[in-house]
C-alpha positions as CSV (number, residue, x, y, z in Angstrom):
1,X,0.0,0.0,0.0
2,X,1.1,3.7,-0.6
3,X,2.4,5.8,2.3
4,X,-0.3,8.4,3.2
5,X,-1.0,11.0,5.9
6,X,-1.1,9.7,9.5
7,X,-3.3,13.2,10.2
8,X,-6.9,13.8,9.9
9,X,-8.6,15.3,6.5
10,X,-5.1,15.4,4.8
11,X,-3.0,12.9,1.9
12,X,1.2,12.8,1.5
13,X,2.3,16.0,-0.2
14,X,5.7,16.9,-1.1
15,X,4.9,20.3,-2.1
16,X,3.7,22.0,1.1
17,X,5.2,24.2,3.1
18,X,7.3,23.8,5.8
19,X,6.3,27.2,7.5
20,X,8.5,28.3,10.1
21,X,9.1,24.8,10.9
22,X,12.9,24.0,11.3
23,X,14.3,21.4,8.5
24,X,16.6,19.7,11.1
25,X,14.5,19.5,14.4
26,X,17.0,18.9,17.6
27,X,19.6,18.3,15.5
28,X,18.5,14.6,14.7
29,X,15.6,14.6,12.3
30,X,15.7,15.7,8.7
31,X,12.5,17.1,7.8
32,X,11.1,15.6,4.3
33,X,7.6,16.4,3.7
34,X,4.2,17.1,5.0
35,X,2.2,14.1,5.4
36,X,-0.6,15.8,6.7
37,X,-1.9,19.4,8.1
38,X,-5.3,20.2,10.1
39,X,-6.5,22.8,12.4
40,X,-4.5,21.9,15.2
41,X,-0.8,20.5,14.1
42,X,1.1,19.2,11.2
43,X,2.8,16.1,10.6
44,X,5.9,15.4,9.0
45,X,7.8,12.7,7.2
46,X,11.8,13.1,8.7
47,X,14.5,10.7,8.8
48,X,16.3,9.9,12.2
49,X,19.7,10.6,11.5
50,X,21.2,9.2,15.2
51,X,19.5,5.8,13.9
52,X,21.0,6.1,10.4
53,X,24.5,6.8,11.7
54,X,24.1,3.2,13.3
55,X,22.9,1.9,10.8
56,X,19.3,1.2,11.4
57,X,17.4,-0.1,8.2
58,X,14.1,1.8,9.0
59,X,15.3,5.4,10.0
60,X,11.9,7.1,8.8
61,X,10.0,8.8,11.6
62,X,6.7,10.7,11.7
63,X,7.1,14.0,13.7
64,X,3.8,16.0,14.8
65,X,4.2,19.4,16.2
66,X,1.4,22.0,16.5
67,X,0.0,24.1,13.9
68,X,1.6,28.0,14.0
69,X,-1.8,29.7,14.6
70,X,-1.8,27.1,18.3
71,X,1.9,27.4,19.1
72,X,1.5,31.1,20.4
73,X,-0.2,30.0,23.1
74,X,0.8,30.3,26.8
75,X,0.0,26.4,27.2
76,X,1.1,25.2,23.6
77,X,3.6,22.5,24.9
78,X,1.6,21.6,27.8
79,X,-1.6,20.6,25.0
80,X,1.0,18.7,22.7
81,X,2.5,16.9,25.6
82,X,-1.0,15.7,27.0
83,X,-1.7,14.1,23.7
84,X,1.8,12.6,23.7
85,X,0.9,11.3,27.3
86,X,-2.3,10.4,26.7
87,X,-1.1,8.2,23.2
88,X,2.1,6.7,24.8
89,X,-0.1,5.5,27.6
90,X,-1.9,3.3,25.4
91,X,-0.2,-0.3,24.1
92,X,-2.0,-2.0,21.4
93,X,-1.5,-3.2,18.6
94,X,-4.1,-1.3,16.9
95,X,-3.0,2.1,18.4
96,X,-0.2,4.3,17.2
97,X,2.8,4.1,19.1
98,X,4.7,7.1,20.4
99,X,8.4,7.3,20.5
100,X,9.6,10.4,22.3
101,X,8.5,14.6,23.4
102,X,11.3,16.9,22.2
103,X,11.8,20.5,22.4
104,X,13.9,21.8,19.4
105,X,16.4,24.2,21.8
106,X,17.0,26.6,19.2
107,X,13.4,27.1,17.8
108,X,11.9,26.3,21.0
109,X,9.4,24.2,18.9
110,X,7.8,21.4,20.5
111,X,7.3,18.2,18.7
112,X,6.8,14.6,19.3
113,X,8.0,11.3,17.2
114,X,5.9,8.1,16.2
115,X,6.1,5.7,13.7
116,X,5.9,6.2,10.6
117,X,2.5,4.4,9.2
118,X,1.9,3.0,5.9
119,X,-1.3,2.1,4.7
120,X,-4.6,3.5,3.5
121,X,-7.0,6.0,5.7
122,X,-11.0,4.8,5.8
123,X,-11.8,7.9,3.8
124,X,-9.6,6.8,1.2
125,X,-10.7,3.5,1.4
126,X,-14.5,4.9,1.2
127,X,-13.4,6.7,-1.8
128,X,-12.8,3.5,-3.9
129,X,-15.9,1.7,-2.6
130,X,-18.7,4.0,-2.9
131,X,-21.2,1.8,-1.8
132,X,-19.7,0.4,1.1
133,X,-17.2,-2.4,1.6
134,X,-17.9,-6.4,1.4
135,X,-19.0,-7.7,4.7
136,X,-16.1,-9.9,5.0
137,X,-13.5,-7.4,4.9
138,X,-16.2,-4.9,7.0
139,X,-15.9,-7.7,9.4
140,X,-12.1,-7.3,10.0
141,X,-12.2,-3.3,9.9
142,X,-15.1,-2.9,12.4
143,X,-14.2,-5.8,15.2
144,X,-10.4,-4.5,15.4
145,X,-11.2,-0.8,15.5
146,X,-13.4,-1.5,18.5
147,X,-11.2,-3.7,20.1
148,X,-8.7,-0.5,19.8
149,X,-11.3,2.0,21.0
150,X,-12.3,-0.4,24.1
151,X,-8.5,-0.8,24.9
152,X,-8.5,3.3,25.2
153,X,-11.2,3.2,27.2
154,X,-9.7,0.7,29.4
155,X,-7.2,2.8,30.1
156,X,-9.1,5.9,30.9
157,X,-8.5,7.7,27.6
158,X,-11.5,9.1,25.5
159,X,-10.4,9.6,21.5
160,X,-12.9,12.6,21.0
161,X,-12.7,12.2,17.3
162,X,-12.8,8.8,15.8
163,X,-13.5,9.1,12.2
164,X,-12.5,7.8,8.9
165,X,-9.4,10.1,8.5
166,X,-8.2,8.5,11.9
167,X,-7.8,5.2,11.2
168,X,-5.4,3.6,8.7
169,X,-5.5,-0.1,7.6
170,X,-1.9,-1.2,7.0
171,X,-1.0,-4.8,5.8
172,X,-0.5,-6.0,9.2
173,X,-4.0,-4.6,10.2
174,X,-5.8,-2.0,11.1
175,X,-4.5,1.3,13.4
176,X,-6.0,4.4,14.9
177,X,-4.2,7.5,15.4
178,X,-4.7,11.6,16.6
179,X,-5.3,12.2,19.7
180,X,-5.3,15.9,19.5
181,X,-8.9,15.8,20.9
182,X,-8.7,13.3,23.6
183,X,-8.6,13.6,27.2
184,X,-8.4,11.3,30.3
185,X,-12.0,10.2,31.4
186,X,-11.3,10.3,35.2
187,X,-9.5,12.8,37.4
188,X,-8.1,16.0,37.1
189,X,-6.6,18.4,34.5
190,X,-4.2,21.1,34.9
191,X,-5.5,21.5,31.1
192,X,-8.5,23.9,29.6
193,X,-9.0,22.2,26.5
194,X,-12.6,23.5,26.0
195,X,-11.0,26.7,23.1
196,X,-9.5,24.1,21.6
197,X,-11.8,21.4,20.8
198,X,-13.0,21.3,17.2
199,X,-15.0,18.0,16.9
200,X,-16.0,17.1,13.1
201,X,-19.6,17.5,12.9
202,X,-20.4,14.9,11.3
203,X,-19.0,12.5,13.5
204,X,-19.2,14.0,17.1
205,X,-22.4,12.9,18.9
206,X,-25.4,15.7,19.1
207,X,-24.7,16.4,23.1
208,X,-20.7,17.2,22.0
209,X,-22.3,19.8,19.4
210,X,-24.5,21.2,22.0
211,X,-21.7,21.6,24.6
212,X,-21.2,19.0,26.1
213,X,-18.6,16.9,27.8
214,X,-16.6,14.0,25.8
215,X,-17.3,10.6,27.3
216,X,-17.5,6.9,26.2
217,X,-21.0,7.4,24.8
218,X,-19.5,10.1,22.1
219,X,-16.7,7.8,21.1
220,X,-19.1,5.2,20.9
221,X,-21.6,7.2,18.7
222,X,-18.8,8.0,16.7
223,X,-17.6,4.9,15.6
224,X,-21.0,3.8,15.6
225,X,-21.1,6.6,12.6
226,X,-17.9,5.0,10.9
227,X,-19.2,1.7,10.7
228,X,-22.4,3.0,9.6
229,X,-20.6,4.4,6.4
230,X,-18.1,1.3,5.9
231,X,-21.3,-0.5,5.5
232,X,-23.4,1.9,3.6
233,X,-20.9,4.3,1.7
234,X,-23.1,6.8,3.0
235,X,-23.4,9.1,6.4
236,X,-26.0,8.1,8.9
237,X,-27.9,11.1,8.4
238,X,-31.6,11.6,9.6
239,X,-33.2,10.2,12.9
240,X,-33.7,6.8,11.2
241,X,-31.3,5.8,8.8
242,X,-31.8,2.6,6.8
243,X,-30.0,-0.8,7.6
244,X,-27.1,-1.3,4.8
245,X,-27.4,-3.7,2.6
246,X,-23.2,-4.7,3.6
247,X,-24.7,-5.4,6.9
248,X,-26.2,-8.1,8.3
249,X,-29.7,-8.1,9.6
250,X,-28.8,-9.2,12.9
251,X,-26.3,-6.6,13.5
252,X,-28.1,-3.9,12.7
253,X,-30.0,-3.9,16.2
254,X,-27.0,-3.0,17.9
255,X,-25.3,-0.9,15.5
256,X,-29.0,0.9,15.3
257,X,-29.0,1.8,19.3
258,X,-25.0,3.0,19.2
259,X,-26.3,5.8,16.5
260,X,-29.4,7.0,18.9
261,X,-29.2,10.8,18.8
262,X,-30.4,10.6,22.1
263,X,-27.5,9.3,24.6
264,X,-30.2,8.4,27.2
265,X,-31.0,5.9,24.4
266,X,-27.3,5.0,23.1
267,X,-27.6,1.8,25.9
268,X,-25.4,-0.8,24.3
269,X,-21.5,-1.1,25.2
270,X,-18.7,-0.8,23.4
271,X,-18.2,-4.7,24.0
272,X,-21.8,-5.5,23.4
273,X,-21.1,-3.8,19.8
274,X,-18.1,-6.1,19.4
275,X,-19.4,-9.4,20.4
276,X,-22.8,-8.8,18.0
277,X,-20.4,-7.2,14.9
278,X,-17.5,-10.3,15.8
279,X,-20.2,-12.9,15.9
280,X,-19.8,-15.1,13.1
281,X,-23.2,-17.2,13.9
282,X,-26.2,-15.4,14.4
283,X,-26.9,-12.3,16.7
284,X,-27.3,-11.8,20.3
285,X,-30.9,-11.6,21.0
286,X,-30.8,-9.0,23.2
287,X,-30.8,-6.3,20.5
288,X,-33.7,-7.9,18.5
């Protein structure tokens, strides 16, 4: 597969600008391209040249630093170090790994390194299957992006905006990335995210749009939305979307109650969701 953004909304492209991004960041990664830019940060293609100098055979890093209009804040390096923390916390194989935080002493640019991923995003994938994907291959997608999404949970970290440009299916399987929006679920923060936030619409769960606060129902209407439109090629717009034809009738149930615009009505669990999707027999008969 081609080597695309790791970064929301955006594809690999040589031609963008650096900005006032230093091409040699602490004086051990070269700068290539721009894999990807969004509202928040920029990510970057750069070669680890401490790793080449011992001869590593996979040198190529993916650096993520904020975007220019962010970095003026007072708290800048404080928001890209919580999603640094809140990512390198998290051990799975369907996660993105973090390597290392780095200030770049003579820029004073904040950055962090993870691995490079190669692969193709669901909104690329979407792209080339209009009309939704095969349920075998749907299958796959949807049971190991929830098992990711319950393994951040587990941990006590919310995503805040799961989507199609968030998750990239490599050879080896399938792996969710950008954390820019997440947060701890319990306990306290020395962090006012609230200016921040920027939740995609059409993805983020009616009481997020409203004001609300980010919790395990959002992510779960969220993905709920993704596997809608892996099935059905289409957004689940409307108060009662219909069941995809990709989808099998007794999934729907479940799938069905994880999109209720409602959250007092969004009852089922993330691993209720996964055991119905995962099941390769029938249903479970509570969501009949």
């Amino acid at each position: 597969m081609s080597e695309v953004t790791h970064f929301a909304f955006a594809r690999a492209q040589a031609n963008l600008q650096r900005g006032s991004t230093p091409e040699l960041l602490a004086g051990r990664y070269l700068i290539e391209l721009v894999l990807g830019a969004g509202g928040m940060g920029v990510v970057y293609r750069a070669r680890d040249l401490l790793h080449e100098q011992f001869g590593e055979s996979r040198s190529s890093v993916a650096i993520k630093v904020l975007g220019e209009a962010i970095r003026e804040s007072a708290d800048a390096h404080v928001l890209l170090y919580s999603e640094f923390a809140l990512t390198r916390s998290l051990r799975h194989e369907q996660v993105v790994r973090v390597f290392s935080f780095e200030v770049d002493a003579p820029s004073h640019l904040a950055f962090f390194t993870m691995e490079l991923l190669q692969g193709m995003t669901l909104d690329r994938l979407l792209l080339e299957c209009p009309s939704g994907l095969p349920w075998r291959e749907l299958q796959g997608i949807a049971v190991q992006l929830l098992d990711a999404l319950r393994h951040c949970h587990q941990q006590g970290v919310l995503h805040g905006d799961v989507k199609p440009g968030n998750v990239m299916v490599e050879e080896a399987g399938l792996r969710l990335f950008d954390f820019g929006l997440g947060q701890a679920s319990a306990g306290p923060s020395g962090l006012s995210r609230s200016r921040f936030n920027a939740w995609t619409p059409t993805y983020a769960a009616p009481e997020l749009l409203a004001g609300g606060a980010l919790s395990p129902s959002t992510d779960l209407y969220a993905v709920a939305c993704v596997l809608y439109e892996l099935a059905h090629g289409r957004h689940p717009s409307g108060e009662r979307p219909p069941r995809p034809r990709q989808l099998p009738r007794h999934c729907w149930p479940a799938l069905r109650t994880a999109l209720a615009a409602d959250p007092e009505r969004r009852t089922i669990t993330l691993d209720e969701l996964q055991a119905v999707i995962g099941d390769t027999r029938r249903g479970l008969g509570r969501w009949f």
